[in-house]
C-alpha positions in Angstrom: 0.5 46.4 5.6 -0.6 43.0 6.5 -3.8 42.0 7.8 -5.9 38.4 8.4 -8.6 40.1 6.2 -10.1 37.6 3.7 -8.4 38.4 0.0 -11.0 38.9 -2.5 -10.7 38.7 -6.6 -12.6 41.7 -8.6 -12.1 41.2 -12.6 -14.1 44.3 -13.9 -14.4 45.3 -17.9 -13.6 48.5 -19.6 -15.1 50.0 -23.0 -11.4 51.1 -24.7 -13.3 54.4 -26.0 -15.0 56.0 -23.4 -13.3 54.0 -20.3 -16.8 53.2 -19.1 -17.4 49.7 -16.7 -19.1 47.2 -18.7 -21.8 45.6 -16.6 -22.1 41.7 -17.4 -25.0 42.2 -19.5 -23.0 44.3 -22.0 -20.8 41.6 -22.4 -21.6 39.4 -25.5 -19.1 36.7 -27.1 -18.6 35.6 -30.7 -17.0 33.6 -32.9 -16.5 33.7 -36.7 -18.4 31.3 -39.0 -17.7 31.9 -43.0 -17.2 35.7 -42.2 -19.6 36.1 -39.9 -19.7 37.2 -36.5 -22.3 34.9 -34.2 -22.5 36.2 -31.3 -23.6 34.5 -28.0 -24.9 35.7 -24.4 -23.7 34.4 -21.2 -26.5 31.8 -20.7 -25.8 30.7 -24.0 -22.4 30.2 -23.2 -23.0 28.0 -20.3 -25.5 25.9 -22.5 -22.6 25.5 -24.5 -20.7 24.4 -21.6 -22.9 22.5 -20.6 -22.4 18.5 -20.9 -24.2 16.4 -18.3 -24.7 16.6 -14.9 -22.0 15.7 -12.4 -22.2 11.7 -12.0 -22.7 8.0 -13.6 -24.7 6.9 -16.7 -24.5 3.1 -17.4 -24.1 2.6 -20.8 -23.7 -1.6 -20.4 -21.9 -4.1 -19.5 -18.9 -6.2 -20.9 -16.8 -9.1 -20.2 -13.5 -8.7 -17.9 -11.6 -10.3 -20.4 -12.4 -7.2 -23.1 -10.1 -4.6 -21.0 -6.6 -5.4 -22.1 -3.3 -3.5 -20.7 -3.2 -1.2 -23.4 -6.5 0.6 -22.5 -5.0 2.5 -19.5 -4.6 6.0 -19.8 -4.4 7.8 -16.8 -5.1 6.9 -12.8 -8.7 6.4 -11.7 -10.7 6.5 -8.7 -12.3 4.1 -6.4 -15.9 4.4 -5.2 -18.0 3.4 -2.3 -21.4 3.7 -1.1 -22.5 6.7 1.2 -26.0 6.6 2.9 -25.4 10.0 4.2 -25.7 11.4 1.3 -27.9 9.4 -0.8 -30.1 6.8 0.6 -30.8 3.4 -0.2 -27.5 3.6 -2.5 -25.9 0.5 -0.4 -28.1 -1.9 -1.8 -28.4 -0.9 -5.5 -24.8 -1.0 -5.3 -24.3 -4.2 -3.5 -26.3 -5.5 -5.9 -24.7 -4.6 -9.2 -21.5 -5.5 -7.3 -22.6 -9.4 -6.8 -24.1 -9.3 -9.8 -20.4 -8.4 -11.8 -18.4 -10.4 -9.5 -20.0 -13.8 -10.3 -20.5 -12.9 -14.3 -16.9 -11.8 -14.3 -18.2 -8.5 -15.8 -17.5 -4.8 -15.7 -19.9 -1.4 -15.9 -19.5 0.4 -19.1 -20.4 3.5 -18.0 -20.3 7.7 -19.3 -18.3 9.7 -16.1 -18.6 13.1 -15.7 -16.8 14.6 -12.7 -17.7 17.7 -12.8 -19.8 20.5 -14.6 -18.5 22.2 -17.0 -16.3 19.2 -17.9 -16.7 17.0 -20.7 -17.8 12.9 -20.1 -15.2 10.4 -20.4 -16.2 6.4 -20.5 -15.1 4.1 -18.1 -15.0 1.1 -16.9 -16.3 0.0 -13.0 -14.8 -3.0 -12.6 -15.7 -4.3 -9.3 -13.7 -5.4 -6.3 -14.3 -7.7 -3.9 -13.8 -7.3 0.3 -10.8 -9.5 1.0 -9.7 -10.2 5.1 -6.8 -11.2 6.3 -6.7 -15.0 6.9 -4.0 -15.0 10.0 -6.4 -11.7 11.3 -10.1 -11.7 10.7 -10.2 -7.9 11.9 -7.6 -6.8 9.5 -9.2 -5.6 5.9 -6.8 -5.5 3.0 -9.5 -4.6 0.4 -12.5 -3.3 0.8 -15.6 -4.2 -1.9 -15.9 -1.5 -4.1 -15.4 -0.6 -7.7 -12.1 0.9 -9.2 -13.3 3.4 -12.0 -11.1 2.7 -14.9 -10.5 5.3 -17.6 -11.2 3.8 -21.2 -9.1 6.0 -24.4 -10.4 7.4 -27.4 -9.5 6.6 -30.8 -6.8 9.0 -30.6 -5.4 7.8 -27.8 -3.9 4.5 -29.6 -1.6 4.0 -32.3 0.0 1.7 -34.1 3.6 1.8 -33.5 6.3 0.4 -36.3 7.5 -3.0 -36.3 11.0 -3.1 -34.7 13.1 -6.1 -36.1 15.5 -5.9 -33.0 17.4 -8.9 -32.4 15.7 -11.4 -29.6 17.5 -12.8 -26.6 17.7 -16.8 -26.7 15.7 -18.7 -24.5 18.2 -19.2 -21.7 19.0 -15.5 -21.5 15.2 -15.3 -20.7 14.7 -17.5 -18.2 18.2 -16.1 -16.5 16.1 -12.6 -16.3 13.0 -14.4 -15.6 15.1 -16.2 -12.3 15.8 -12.7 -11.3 12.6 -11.2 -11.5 10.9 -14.2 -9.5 13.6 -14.1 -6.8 13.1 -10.3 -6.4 9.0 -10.2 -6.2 7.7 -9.9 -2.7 4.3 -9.5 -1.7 3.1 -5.8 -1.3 1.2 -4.8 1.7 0.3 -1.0 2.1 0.2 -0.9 5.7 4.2 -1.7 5.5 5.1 1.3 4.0 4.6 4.6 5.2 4.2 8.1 3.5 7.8 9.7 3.2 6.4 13.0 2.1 3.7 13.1 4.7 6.4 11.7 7.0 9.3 14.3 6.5 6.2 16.8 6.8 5.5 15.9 10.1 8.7 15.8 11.5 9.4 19.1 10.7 6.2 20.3 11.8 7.2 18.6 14.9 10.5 20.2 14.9 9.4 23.6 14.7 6.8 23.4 17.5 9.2 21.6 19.7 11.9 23.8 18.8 14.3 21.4 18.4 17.4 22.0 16.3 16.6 18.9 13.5 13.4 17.3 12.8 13.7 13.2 13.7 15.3 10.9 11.2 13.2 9.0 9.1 13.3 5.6 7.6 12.3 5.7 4.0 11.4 2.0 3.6 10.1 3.0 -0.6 13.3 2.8 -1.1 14.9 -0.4 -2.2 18.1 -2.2 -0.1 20.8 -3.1 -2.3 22.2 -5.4 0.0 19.1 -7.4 0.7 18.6 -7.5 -3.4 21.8 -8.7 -4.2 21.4 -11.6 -1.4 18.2 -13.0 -3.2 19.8 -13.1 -6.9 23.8 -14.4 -5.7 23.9 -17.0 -7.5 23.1 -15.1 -11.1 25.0 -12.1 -10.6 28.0 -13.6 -12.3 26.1 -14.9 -15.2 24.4 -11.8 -15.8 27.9 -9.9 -15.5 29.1 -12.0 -18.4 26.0 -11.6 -20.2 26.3 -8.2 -20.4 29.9 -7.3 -20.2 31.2 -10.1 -22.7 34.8 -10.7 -22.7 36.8 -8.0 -24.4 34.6 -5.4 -23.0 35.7 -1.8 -22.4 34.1 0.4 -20.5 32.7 3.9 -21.7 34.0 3.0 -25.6 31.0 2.4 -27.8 31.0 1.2 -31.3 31.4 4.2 -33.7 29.4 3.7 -37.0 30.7 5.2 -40.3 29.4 8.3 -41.7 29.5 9.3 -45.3 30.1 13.2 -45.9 27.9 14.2 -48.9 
């Protein structure tokens, strides 16, 4: 039977003997410690839990130039200030903001998103507001800083020297031509949401009835045509480059094996 009734989750405890319910305060948990059993309560346990509150802790500041590529480890966030929430926080943050922009420094700071959840360091490396020059009410960035995620000491290794033949300087700058006549200038506004997009559309669909949703111009993806206009005049070059003469295609160089 199916009704709108709100679905609620009940986890209850049983004592294996007797097949009593455990109340919450019967509960204890343990661990073992040089064969012993230490045993905790459930305010203990969330002591233990327990990090730092929810939010920032400056630890410093540092130069731009000390975050190198190498140090990103996952996507971060970007953050703003909210005087509904906290106010007064537009000016501190303002402030700290000019102050990194014109030293060309970032916020070293401890991050904990949530309780419960250990702190992670990161980096606030500020952002300035940047309009559009041809349309003084168009924004392209707003001023902010862009909480970057620093890694452990685990997080890096040093990987083995590979002692792979180079490409010679003119095979570079062939690639490099390519790259350079393929860049274009990304603009966010230009590209819309294919996910959210298709999502609509069928949504549309269905409370439209209509027998297909409306088609949709995926402009992520690349056009072939308009790629291989920009790099005509290498394409030959880099055919010959990589399919030398004398070149068969799907037969690959067999190595000899020794049976032992």
């Amino acid at each position: 039977m199916k009704t709108n009734m709100e679905t609620k989750l009940v986890t209850k405890h049983y004592l294996p003997e007797t097949a009593e319910i455990l109340m919450p305060s019967d509960i204890q948990y343990g661990i073992d410690v040089s064969n012993r059993r230490v045993l905790f309560d459930a305010d203990e346990i969330k002591a233990i839990k327990k990090f730092t509150n929810p939010g920032f802790e400056i630890l410093g500041f540092k130069n731009l130039s000390c975050l190198l590529p190498h140090h990103y480890v996952k996507p971060g966030h970007f953050i703003y200030p909210d005087e509904k929430y906290i106010e007064g926080s537009s000016c501190l943050f303002n402030s700290l903001l000019k102050k990194c922009l014109e030293k060309n420094m970032f916020i070293l700071c401890q991050f904990t998103a949530r309780r419960n959840t250990p702190p992670r360091l990161v980096a606030l490396i500020p952002q300035a507001e940047e309009i559009n020059k041809k349309d003084p009410n168009e924004r392209l960035a707003s001023n902010g800083f862009h909480v970057y995620y620093l890694p452990y000491a685990d997080d890096i290794r040093t990987l083995p020297k590979n002692d792979t033949a180079r490409l010679t300087d003119d095979k570079v700058d062939l690639f490099k031509n390519i790259i350079r006549n393929l860049k274009f200038k990304y603009r966010p506004e230009k590209f819309e949401n294919p996910a959210l997009q298709t999502l609509w559309r069928n949504i549309e669909a269905t409370a439209l009835n209509k027998g297909e949703p409306d088609e949709f111009i995926d402009l992520t993806i690349p056009s072939v045509e308009n790629q291989n206009r920009k790099i005509v005049g290498y394409i030959d070059e880099l055919k010959q480059m990589i399919f030398p003469p004398g070149y068969v295609m799907g037969t690959t160089k067999k190595s000899a094996t020794k049976r032992k």
